[in-house]
C-alpha positions as CSV (number, residue, x, y, z in Angstrom):
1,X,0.0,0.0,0.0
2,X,0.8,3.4,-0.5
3,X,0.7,6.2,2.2
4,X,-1.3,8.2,3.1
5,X,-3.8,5.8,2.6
6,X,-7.6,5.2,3.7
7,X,-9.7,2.0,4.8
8,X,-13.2,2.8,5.2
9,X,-14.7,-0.1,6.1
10,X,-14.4,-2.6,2.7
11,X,-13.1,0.6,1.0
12,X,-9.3,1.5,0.2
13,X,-8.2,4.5,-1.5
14,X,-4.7,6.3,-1.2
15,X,-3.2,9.9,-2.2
16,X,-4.2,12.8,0.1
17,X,-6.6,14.9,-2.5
18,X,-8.5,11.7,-3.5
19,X,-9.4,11.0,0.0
20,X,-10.0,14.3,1.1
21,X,-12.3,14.5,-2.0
22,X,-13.8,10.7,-0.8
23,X,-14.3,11.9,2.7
24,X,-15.9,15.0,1.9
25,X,-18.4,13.8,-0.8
26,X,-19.3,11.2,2.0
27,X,-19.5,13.0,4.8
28,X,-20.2,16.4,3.9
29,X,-23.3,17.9,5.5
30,X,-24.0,15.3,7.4
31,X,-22.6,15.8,11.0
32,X,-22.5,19.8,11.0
33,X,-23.7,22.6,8.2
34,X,-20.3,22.8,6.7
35,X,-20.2,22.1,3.0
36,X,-17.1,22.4,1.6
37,X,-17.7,21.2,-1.5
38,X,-21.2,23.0,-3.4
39,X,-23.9,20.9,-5.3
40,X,-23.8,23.8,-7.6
41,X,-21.5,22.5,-10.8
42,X,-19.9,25.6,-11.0
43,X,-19.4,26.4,-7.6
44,X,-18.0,23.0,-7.3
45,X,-15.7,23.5,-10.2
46,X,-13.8,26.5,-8.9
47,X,-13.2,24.5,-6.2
48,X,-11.6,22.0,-7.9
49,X,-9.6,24.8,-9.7
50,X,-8.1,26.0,-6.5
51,X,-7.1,22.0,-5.8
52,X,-5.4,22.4,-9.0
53,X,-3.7,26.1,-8.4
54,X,-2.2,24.5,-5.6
55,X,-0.9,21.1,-6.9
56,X,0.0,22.8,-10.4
57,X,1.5,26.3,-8.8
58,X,1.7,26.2,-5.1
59,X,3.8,22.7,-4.8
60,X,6.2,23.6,-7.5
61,X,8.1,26.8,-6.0
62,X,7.6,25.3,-2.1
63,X,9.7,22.2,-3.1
64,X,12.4,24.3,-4.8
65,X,12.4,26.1,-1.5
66,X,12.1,22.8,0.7
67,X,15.1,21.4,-1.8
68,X,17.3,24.4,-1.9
69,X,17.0,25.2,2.0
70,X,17.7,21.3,3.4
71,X,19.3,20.0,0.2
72,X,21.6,22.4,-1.4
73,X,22.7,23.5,1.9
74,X,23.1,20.0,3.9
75,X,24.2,17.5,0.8
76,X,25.6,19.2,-1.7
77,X,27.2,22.7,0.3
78,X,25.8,24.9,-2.6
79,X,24.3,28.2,-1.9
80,X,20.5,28.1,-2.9
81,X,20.1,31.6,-2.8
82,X,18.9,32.2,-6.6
83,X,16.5,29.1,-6.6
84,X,15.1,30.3,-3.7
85,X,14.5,33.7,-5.2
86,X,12.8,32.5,-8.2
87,X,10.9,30.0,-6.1
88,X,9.9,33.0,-4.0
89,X,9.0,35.3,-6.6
90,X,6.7,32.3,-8.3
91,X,5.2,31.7,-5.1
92,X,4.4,35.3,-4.7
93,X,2.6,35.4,-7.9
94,X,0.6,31.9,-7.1
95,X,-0.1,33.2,-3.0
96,X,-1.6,36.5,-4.9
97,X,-4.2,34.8,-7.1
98,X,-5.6,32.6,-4.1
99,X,-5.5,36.2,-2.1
100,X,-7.9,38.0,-4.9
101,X,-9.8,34.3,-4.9
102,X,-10.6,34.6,-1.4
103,X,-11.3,38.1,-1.6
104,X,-14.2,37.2,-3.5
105,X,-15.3,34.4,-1.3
């Protein structure tokens, strides 16, 4: 198996956003008000777009800067400091489109 994985009952289903999404189309709604996932289709969909924003935009500069930080520094004694700029400077950009997302929301 891989991890993180989750066994619900005589279900299995592994990688974090596929049970998050599993978990919340199951149990959304039913023990408190919170829906974090609308019926709506295109309310749901801009959800789905933010999943991607982060997988697609969000992961790529913060593992540059997870890299560069332990990596360059600890295994190879290289100085990470222009990666880390440009992962900055990428992250900067992504962190100010979920800002104007959430603005809206």
């Amino acid at each position: 198996r891989k991890i993180p994985v989750l066994i619900d009952e005589d279900f299995t289903i592994n990688e974090s956003r596929a049970i998050c999404n599993y978990l919340t189309s199951k149990y959304q709604g039913k023990h408190n008000a919170t829906i974090l996932i609308p019926t709506d289709v295109h309310k749901a969909r801009l959800v789905l777009q933010c999943i991607s924003y982060e997988l697609f935009y969000y992961n790529p500069p913060i593992f540059k800067l997870i890299q560069q930080e332990i990596a360059a520094k600890k295994f190879y004694n290289k100085d990470p400091d222009q990666v880390i700029k440009q992962a900055r400077e990428e992250l900067a950009k992504v962190l100010d489109v979920y800002e104007k997302i959430l603005e809206e929301k």
